[in-house]
PyMOL Python script that loads the backbone (N, CA, C, O; Angstrom):
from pymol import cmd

cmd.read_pdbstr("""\
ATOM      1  N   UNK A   1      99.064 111.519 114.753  1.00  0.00           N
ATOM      2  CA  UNK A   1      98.999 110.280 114.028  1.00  0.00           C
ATOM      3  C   UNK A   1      99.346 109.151 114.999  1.00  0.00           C
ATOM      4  O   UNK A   1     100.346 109.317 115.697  1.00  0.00           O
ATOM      5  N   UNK A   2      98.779 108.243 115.104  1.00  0.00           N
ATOM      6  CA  UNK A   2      98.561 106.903 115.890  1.00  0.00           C
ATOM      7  C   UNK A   2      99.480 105.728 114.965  1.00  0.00           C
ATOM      8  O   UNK A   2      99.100 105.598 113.801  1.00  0.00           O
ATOM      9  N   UNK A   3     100.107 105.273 115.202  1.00  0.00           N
ATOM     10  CA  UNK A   3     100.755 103.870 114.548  1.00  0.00           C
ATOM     11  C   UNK A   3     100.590 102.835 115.242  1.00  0.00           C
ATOM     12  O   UNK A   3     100.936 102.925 116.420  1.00  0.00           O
ATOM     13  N   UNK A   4      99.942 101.352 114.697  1.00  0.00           N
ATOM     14  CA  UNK A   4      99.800 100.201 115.637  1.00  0.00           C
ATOM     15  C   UNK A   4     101.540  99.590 115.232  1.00  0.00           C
ATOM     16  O   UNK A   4     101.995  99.544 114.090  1.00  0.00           O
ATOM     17  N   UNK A   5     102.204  99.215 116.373  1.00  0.00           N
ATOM     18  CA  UNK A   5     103.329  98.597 115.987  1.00  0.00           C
ATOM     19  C   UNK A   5     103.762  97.824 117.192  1.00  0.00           C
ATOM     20  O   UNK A   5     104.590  98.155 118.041  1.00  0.00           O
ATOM     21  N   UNK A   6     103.052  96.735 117.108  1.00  0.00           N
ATOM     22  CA  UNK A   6     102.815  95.433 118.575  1.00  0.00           C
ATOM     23  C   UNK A   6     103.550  94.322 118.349  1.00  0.00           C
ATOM     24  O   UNK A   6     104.156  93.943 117.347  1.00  0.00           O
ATOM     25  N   UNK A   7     103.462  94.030 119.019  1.00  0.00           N
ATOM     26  CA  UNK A   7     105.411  92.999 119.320  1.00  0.00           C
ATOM     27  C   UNK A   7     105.275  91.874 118.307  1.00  0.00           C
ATOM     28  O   UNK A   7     106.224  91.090 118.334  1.00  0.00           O
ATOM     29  N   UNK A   8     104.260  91.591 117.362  1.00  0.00           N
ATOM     30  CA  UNK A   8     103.903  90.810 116.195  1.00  0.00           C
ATOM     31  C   UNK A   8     105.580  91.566 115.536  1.00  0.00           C
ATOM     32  O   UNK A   8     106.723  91.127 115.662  1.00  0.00           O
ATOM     33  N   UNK A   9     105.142  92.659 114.930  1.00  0.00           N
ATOM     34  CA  UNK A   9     106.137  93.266 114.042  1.00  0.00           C
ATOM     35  C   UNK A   9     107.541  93.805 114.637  1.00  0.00           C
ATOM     36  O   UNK A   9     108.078  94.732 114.032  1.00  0.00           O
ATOM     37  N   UNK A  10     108.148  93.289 115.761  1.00  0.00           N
ATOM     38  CA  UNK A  10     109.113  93.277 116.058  1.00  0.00           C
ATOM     39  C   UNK A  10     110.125  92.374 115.970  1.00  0.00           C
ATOM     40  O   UNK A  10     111.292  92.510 116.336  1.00  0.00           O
ATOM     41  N   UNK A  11     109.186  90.721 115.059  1.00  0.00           N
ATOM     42  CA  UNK A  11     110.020  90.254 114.697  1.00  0.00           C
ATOM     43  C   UNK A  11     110.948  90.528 113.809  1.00  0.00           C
ATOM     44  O   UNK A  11     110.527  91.333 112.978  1.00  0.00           O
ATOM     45  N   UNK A  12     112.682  90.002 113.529  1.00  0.00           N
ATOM     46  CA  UNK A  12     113.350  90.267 112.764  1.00  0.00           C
ATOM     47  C   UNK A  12     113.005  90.127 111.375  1.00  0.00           C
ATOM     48  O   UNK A  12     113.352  91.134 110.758  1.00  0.00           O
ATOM     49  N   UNK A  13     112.398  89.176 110.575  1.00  0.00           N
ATOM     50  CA  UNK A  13     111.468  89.222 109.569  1.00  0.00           C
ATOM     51  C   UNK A  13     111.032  90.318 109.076  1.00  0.00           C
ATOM     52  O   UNK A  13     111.416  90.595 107.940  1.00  0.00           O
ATOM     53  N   UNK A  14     110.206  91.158 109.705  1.00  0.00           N
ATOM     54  CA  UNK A  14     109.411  91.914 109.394  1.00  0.00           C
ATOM     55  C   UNK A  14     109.933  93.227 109.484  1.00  0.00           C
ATOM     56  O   UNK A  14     109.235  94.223 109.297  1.00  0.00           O
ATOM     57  N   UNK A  15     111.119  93.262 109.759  1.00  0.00           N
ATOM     58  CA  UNK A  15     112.004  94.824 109.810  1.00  0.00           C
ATOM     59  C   UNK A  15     111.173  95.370 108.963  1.00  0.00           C
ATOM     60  O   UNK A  15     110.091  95.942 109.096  1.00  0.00           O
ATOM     61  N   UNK A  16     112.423  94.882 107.289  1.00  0.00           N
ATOM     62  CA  UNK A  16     112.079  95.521 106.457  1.00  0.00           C
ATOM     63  C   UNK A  16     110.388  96.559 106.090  1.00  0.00           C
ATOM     64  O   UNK A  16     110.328  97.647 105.519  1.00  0.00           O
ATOM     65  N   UNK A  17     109.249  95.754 106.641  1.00  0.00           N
ATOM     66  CA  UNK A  17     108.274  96.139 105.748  1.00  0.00           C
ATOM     67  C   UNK A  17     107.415  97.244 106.907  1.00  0.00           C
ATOM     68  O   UNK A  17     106.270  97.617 106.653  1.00  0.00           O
ATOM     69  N   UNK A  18     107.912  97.542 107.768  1.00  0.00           N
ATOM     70  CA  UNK A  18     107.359  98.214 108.991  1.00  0.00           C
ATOM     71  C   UNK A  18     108.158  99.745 108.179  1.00  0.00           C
ATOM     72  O   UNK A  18     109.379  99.862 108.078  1.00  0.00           O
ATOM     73  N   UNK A  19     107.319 100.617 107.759  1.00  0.00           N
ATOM     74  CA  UNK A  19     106.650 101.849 107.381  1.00  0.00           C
ATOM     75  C   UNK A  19     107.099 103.378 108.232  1.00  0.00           C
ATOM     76  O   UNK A  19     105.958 103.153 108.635  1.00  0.00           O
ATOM     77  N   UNK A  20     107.431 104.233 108.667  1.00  0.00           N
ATOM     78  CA  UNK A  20     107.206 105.145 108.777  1.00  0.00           C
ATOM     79  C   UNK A  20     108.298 104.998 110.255  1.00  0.00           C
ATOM     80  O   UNK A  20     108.149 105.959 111.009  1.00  0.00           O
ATOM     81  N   UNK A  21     109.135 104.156 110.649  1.00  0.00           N
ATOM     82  CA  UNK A  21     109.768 103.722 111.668  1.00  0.00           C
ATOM     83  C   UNK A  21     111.044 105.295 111.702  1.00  0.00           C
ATOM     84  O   UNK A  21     111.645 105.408 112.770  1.00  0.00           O
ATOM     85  N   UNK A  22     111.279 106.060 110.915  1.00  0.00           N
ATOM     86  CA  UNK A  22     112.128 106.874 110.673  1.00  0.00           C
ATOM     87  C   UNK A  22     111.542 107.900 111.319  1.00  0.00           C
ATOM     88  O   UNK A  22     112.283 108.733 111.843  1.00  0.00           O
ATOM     89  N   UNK A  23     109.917 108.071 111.428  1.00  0.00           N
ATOM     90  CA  UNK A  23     109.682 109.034 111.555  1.00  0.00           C
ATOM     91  C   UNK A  23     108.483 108.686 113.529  1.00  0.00           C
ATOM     92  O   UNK A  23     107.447 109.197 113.953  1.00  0.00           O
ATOM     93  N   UNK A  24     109.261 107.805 113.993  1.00  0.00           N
ATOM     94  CA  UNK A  24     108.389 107.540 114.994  1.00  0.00           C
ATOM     95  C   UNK A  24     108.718 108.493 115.989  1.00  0.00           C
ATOM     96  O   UNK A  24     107.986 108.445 116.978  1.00  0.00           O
ATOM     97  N   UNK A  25     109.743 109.465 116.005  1.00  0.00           N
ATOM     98  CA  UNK A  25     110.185 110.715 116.627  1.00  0.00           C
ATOM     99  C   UNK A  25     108.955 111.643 117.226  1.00  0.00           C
ATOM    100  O   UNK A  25     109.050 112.214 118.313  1.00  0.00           O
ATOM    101  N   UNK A  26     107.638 111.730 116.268  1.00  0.00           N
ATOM    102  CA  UNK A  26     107.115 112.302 116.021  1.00  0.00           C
ATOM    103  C   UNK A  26     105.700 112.080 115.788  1.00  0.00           C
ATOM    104  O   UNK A  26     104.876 112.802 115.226  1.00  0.00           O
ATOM    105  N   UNK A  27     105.554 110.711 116.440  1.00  0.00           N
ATOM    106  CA  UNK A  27     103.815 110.182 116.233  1.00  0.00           C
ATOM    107  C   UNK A  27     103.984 108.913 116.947  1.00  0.00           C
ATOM    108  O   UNK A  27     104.980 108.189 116.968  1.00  0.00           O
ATOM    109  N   UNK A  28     102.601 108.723 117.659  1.00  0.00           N
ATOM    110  CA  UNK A  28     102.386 108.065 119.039  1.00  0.00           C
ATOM    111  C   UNK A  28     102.436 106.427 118.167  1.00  0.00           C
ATOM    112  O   UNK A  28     101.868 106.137 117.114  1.00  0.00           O
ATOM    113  N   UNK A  29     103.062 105.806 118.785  1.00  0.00           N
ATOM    114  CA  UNK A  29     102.601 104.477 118.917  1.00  0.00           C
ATOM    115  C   UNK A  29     102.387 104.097 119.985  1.00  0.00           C
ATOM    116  O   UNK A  29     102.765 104.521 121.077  1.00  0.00           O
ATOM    117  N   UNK A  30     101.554 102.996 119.619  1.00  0.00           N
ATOM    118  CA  UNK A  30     100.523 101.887 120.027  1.00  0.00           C
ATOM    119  C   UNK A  30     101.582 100.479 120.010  1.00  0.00           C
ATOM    120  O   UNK A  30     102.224 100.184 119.002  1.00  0.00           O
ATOM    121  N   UNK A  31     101.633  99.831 121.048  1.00  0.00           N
ATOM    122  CA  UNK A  31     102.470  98.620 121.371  1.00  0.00           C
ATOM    123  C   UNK A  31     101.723  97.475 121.390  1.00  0.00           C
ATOM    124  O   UNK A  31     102.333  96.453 121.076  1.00  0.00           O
ATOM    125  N   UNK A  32     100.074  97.323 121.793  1.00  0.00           N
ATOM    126  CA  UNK A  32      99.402  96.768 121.893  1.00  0.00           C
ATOM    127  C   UNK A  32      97.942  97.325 121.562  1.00  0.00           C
ATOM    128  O   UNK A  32      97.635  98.500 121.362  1.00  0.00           O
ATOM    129  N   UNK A  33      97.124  96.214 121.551  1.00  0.00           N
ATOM    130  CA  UNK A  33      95.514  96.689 121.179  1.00  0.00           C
ATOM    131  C   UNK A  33      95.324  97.829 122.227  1.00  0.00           C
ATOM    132  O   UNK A  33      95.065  98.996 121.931  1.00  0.00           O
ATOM    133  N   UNK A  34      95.510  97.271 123.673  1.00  0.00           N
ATOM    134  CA  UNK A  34      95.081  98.262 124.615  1.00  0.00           C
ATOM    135  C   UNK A  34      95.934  99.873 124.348  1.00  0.00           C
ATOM    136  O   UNK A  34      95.311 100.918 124.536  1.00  0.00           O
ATOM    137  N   UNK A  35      96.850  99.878 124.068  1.00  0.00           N
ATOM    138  CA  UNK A  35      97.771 101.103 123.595  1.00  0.00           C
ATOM    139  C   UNK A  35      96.716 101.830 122.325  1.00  0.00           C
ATOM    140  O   UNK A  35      96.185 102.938 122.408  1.00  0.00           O
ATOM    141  N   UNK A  36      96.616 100.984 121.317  1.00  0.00           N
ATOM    142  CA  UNK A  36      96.149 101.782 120.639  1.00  0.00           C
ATOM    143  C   UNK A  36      94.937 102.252 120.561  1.00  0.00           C
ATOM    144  O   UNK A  36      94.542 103.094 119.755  1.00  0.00           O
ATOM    145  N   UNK A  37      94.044 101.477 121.774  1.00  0.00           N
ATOM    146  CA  UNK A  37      92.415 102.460 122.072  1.00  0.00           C
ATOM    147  C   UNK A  37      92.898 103.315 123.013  1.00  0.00           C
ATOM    148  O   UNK A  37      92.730 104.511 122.776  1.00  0.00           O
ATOM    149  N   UNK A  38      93.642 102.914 124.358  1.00  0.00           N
ATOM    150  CA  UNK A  38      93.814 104.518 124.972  1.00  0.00           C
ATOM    151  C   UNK A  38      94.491 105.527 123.884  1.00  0.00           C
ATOM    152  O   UNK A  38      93.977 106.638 124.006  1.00  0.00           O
ATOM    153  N   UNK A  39      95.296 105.500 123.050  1.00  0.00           N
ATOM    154  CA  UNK A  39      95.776 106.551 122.149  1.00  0.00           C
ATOM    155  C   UNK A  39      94.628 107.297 121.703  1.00  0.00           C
ATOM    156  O   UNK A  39      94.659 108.526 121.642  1.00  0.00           O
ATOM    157  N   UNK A  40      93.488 106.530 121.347  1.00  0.00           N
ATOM    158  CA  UNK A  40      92.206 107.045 120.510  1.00  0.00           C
ATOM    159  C   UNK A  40      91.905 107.576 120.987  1.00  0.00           C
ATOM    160  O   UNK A  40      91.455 108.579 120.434  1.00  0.00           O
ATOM    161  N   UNK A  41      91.816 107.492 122.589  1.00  0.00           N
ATOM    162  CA  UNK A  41      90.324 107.830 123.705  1.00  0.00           C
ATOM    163  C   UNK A  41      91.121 109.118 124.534  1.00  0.00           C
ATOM    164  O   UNK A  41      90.546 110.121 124.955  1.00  0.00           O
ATOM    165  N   UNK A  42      92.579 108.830 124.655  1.00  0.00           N
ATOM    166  CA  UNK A  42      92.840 109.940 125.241  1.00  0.00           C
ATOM    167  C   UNK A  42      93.245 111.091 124.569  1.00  0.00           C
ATOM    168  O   UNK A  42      92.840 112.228 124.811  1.00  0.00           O
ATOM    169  N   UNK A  43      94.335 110.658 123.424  1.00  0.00           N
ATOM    170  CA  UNK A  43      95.148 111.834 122.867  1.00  0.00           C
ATOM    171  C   UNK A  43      94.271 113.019 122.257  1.00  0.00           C
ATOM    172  O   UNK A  43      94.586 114.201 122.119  1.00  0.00           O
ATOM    173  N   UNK A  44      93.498 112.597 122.046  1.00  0.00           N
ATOM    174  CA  UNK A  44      92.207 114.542 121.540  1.00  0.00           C
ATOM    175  C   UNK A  44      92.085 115.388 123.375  1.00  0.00           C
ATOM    176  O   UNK A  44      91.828 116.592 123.380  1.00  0.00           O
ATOM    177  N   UNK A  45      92.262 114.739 124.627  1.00  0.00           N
ATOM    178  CA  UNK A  45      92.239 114.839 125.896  1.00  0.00           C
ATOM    179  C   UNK A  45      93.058 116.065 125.784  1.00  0.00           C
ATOM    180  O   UNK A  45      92.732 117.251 125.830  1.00  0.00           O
ATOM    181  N   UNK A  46      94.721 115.224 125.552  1.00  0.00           N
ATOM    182  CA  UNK A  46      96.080 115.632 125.847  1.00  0.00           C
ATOM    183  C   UNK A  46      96.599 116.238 124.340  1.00  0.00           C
ATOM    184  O   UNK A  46      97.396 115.484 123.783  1.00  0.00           O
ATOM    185  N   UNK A  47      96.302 117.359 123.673  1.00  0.00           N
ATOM    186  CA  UNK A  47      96.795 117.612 122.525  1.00  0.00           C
ATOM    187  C   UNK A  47      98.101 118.663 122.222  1.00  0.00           C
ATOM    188  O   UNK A  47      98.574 119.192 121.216  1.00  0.00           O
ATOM    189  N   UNK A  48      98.369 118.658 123.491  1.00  0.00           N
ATOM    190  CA  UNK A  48      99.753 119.544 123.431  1.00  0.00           C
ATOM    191  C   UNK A  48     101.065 118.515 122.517  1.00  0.00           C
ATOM    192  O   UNK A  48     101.338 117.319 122.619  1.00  0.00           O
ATOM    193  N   UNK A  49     101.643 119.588 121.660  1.00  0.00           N
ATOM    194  CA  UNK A  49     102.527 119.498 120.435  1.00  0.00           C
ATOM    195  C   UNK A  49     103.188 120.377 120.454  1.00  0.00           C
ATOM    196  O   UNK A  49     102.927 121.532 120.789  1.00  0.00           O
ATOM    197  N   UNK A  50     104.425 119.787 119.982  1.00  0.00           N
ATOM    198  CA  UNK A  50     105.506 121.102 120.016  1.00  0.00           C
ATOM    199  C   UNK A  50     105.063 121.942 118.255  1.00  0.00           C
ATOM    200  O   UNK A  50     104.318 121.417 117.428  1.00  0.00           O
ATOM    201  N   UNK A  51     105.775 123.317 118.079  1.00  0.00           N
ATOM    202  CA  UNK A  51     105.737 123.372 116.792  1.00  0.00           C
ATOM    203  C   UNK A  51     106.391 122.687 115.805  1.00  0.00           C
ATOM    204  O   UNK A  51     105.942 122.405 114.694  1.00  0.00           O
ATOM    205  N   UNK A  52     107.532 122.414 116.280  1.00  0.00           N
ATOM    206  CA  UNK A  52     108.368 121.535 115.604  1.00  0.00           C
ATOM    207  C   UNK A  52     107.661 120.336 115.434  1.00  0.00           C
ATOM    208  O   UNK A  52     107.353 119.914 114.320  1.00  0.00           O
ATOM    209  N   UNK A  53     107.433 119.860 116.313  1.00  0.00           N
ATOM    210  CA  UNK A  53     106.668 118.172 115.709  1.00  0.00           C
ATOM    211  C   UNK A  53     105.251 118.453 114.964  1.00  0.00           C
ATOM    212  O   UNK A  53     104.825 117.930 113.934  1.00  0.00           O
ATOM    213  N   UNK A  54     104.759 119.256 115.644  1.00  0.00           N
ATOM    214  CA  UNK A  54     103.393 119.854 114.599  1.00  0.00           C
ATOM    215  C   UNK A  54     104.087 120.115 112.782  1.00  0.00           C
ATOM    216  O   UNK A  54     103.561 119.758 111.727  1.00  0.00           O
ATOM    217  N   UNK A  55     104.971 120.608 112.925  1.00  0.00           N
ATOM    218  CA  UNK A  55     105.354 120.922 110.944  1.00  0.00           C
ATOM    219  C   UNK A  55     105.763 119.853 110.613  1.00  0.00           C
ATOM    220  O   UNK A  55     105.489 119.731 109.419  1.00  0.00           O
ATOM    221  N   UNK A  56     106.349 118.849 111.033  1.00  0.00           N
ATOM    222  CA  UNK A  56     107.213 117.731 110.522  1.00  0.00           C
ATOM    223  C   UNK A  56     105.826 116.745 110.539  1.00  0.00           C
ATOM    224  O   UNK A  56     105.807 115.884 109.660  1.00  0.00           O
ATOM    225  N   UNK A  57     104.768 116.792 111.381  1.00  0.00           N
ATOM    226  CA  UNK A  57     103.793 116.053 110.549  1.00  0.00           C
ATOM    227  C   UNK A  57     103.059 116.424 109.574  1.00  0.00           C
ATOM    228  O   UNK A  57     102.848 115.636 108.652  1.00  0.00           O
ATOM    229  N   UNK A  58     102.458 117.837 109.574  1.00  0.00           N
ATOM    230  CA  UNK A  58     102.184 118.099 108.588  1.00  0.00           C
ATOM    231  C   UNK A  58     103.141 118.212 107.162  1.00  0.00           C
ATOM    232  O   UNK A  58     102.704 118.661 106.103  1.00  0.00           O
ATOM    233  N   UNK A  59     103.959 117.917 107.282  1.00  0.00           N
ATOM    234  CA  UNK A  59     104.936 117.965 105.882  1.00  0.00           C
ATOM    235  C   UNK A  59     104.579 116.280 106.007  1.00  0.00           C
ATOM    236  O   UNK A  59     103.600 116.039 105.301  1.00  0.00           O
ATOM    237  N   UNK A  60     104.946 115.402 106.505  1.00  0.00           N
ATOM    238  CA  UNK A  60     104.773 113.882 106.433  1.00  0.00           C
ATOM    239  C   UNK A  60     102.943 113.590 106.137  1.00  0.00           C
ATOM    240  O   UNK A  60     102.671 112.410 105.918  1.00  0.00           O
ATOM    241  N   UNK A  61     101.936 114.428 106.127  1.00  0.00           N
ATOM    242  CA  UNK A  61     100.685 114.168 105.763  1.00  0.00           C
ATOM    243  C   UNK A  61     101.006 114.665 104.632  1.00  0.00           C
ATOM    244  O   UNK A  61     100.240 114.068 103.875  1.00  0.00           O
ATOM    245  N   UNK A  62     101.527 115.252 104.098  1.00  0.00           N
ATOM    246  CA  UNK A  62     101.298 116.422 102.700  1.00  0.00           C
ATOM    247  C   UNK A  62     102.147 115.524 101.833  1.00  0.00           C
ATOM    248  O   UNK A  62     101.863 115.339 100.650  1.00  0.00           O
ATOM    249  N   UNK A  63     103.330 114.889 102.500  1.00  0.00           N
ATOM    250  CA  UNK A  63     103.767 114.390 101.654  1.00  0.00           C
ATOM    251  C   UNK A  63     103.305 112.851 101.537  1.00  0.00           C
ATOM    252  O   UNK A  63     103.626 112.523 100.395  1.00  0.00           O
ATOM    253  N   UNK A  64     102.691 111.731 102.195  1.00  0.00           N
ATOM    254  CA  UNK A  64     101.947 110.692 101.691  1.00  0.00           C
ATOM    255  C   UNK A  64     100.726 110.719 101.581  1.00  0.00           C
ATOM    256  O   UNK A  64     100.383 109.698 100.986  1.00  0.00           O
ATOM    257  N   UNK A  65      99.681 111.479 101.892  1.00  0.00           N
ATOM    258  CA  UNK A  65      98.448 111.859 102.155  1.00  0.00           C
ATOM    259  C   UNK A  65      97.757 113.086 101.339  1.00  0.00           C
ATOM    260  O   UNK A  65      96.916 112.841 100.473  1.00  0.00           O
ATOM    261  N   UNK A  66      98.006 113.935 101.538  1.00  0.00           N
ATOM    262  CA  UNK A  66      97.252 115.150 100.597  1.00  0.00           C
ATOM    263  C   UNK A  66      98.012 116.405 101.088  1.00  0.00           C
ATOM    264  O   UNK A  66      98.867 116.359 101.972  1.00  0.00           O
ATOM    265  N   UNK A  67      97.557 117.740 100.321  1.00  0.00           N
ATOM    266  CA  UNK A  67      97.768 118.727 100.805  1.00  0.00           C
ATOM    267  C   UNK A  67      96.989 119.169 101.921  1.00  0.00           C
ATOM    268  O   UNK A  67      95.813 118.849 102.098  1.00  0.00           O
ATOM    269  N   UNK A  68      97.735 119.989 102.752  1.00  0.00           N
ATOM    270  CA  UNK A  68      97.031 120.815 103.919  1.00  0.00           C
ATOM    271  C   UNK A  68      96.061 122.327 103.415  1.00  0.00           C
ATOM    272  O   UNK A  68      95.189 122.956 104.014  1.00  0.00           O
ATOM    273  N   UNK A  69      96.561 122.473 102.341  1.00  0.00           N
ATOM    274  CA  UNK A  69      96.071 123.757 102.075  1.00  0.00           C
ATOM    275  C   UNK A  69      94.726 123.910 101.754  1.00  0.00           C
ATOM    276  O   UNK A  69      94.098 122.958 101.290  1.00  0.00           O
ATOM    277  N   UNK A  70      94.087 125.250 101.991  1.00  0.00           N
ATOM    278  CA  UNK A  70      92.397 125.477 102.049  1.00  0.00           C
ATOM    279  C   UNK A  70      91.930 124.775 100.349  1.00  0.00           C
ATOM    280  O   UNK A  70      90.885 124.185 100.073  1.00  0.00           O
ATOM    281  N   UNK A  71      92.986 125.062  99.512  1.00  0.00           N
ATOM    282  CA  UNK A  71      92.105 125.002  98.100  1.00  0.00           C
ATOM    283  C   UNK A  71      92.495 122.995  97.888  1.00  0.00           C
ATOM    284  O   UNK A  71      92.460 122.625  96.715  1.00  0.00           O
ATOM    285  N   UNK A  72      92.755 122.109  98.735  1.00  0.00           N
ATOM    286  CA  UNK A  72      93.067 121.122  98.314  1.00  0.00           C
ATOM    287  C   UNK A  72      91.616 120.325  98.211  1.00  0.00           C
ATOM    288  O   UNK A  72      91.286 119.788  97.153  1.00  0.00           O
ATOM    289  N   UNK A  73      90.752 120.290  99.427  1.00  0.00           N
ATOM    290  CA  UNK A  73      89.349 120.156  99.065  1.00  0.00           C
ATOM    291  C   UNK A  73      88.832 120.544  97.782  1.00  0.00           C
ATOM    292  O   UNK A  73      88.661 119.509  97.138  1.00  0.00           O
ATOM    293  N   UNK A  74      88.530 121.471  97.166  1.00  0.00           N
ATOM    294  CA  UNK A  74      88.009 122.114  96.231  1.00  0.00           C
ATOM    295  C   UNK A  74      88.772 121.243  94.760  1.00  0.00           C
ATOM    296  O   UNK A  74      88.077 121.131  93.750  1.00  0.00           O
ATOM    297  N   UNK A  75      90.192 120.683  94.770  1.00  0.00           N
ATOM    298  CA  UNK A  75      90.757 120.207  93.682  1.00  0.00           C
ATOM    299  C   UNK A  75      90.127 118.455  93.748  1.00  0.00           C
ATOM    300  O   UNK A  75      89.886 117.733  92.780  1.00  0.00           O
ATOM    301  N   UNK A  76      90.059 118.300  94.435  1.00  0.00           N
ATOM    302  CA  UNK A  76      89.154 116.594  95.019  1.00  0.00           C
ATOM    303  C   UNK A  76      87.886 116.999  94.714  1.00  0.00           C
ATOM    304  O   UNK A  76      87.532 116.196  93.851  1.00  0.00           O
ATOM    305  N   UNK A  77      86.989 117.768  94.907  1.00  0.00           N
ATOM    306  CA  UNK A  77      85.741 117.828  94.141  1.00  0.00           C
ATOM    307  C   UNK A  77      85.746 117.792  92.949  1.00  0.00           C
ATOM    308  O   UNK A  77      84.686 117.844  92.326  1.00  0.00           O
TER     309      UNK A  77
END
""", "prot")
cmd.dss("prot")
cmd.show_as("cartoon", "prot")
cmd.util.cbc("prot")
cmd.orient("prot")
């Protein structure tokens, strides 16, 4: 997972409404435009993941996003 989070939203203002900051342990940000096209262009390149950070995103997709599981397609149809 890619996050844009560029020095716009580093103002103090905008703490509060900046999203998923708990979990930046664990998914690439992007600091700038240029950050977040090399993220695009390279990271499918470089896809080494620990297991640990591999489950903790998939629990963070499952839990704002959808299930991972084979029959979750089939319940969306």
């Amino acid at each position: 997972m890619i996050v844009p989070y560029f020095a716009v939203a580093l103002k103090p203002g905008y703490a509060e409404y900046i999203q998923f900051k708990k979990y930046f342990d664990i998914i690439d940000i992007a600091h700038s435009v240029d950050d977040f096209e090399n993220l695009i262009i390279e990271r499918p390149k470089n896809n080494e993941v620990s297991y640990k950070c591999m489950k903790e995103s998939y629990d963070l997709f499952e839990k704002y996003v959808s299930s991972m599981k084979d029959e979750a397609l089939e319940s969306y149809l």
